[in-house]
C-alpha positions as CSV (number, residue, x, y, z in Angstrom):
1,X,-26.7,-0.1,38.6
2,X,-24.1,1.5,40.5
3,X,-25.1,3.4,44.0
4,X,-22.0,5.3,45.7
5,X,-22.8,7.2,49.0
6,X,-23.0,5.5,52.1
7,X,-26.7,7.3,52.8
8,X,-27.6,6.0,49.4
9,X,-26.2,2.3,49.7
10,X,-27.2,1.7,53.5
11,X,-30.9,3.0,53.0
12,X,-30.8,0.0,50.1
13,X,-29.6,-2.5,51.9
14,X,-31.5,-1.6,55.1
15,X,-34.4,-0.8,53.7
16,X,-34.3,-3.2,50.6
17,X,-34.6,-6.1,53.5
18,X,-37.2,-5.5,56.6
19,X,-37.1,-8.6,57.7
20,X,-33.6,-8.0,58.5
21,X,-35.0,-5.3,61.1
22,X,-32.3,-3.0,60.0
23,X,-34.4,0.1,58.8
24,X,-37.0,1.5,61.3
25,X,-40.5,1.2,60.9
26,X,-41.7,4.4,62.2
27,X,-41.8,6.7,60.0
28,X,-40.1,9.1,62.5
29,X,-37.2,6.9,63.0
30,X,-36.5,6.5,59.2
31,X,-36.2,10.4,59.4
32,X,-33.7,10.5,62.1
33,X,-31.9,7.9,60.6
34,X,-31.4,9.1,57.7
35,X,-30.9,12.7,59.1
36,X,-27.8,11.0,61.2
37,X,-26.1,9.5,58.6
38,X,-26.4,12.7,56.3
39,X,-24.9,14.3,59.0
40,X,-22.3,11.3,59.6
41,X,-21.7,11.6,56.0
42,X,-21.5,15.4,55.2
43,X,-20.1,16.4,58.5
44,X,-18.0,13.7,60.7
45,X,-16.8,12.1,57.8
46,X,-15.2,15.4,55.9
47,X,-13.7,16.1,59.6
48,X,-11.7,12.7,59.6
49,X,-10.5,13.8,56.1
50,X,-8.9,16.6,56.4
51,X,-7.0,15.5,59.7
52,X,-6.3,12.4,57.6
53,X,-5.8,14.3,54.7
54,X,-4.5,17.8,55.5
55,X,-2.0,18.3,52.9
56,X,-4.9,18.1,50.0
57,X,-6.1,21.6,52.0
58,X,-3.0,23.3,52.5
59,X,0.2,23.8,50.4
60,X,2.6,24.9,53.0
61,X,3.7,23.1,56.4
62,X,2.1,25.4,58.6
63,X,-1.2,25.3,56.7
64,X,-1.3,21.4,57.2
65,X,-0.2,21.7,60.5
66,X,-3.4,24.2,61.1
67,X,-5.7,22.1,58.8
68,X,-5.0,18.9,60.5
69,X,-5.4,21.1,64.1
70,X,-8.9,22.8,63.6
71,X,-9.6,19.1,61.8
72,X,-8.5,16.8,65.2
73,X,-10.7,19.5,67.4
74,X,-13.5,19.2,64.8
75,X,-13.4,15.5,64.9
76,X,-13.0,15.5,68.6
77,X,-16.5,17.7,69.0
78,X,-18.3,15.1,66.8
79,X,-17.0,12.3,68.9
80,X,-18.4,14.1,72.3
81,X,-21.6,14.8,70.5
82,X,-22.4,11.4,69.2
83,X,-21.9,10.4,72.8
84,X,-24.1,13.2,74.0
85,X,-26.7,11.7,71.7
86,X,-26.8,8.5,72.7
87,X,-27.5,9.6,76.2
88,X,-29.9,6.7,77.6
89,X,-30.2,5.1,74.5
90,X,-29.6,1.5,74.0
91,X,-29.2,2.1,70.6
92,X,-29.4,5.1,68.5
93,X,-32.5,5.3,66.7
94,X,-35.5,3.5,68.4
95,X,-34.9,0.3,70.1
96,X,-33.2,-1.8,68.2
97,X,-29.9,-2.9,66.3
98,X,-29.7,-0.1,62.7
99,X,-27.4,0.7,60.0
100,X,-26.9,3.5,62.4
101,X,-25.2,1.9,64.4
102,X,-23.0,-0.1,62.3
103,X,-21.9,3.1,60.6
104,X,-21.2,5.1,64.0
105,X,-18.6,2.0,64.3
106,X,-17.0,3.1,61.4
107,X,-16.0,7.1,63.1
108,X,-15.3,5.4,66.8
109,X,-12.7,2.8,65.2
110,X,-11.0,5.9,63.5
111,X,-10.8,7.7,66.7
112,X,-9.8,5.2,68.4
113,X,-6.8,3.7,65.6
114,X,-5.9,7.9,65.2
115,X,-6.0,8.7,69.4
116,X,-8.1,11.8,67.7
117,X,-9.7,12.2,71.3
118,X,-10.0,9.3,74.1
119,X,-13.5,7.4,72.6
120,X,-13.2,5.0,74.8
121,X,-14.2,7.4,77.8
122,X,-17.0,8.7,75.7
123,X,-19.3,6.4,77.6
124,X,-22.7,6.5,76.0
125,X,-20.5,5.9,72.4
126,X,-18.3,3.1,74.1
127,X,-21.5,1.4,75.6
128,X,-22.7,1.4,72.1
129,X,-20.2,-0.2,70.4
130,X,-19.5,-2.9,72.9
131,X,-23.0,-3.9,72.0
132,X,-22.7,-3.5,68.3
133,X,-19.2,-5.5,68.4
134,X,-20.8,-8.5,70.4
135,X,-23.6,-8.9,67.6
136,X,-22.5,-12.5,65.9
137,X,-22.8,-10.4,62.4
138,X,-20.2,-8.0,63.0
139,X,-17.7,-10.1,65.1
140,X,-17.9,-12.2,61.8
141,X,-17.1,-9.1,59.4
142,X,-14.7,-7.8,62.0
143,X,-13.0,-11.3,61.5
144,X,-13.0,-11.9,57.6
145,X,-12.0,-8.5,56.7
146,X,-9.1,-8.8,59.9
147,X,-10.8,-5.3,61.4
148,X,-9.7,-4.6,65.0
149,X,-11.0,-1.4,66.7
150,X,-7.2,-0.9,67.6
């Protein structure tokens, strides 16, 4: 079988495996998870794009230029809400370690390699991640695959 989007493949994985505690068990948790990444996926993710991307928008200079601008300040918003989000939280849905979280790595290391915005004073977002990069898990990934947040 092949499964493509990231909603799709992390609520397998996740969910395919409880005991690895990475899907909630509240029934209201598994809704705002998967309510995040849909909106990770439909809207943070499309933002990165066309700042990545702005030439697949716009034929002339000036069009990229304005594509990749209203993109950056998109991108930028997303950032500051994320961190808004995760105001108090240890982590970001319930309280414990998610696919969540592992996928908000994903749009923090983009900011962060791009300088789209300064996530590393978005507290609540940077408090977050330095927890998700100490798990033993994910410093292994990081490692194999040669992933820096730089």
């Amino acid at each position: 079988h092949v499964l493509t989007e990231n909603v799709g493949i992390m609520s397998y994985v996740a969910g395919g495996n409880p005991k690895a505690g990475l899907w909630p068990k509240e029934t209201w948790d598994q809704a705002k998870l998967l309510s995040s990444m849909a909106w990770l996926s439909n809207t943070v993710h499309p933002a990165f794009g066309r700042y990545f991307r702005a030439e697949r928008f716009a034929a002339t200079p000036e069009g990229v230029a304005e594509v990749k601008a209203n993109a950056r300040a998109t991108y930028e918003s997303c950032l500051k809400e994320i961190d808004s989000l995760l105001e108090g939280r240890k982590w970001s849905i319930g309280n414990h370690y998610t696919v969540l979280d592992g996928y908000l790595l994903v749009f923090y290391r983009w900011g962060n390699r791009t300088k789209i915005g300064d996530v590393r004073s978005l507290k609540n977002y940077s408090a977050l991640m330095d927890r998700v990069m100490a798990r033993p898990a994910v410093k292994k990934v990081m490692a194999d695959e040669g992933i820096t947040l730089d």
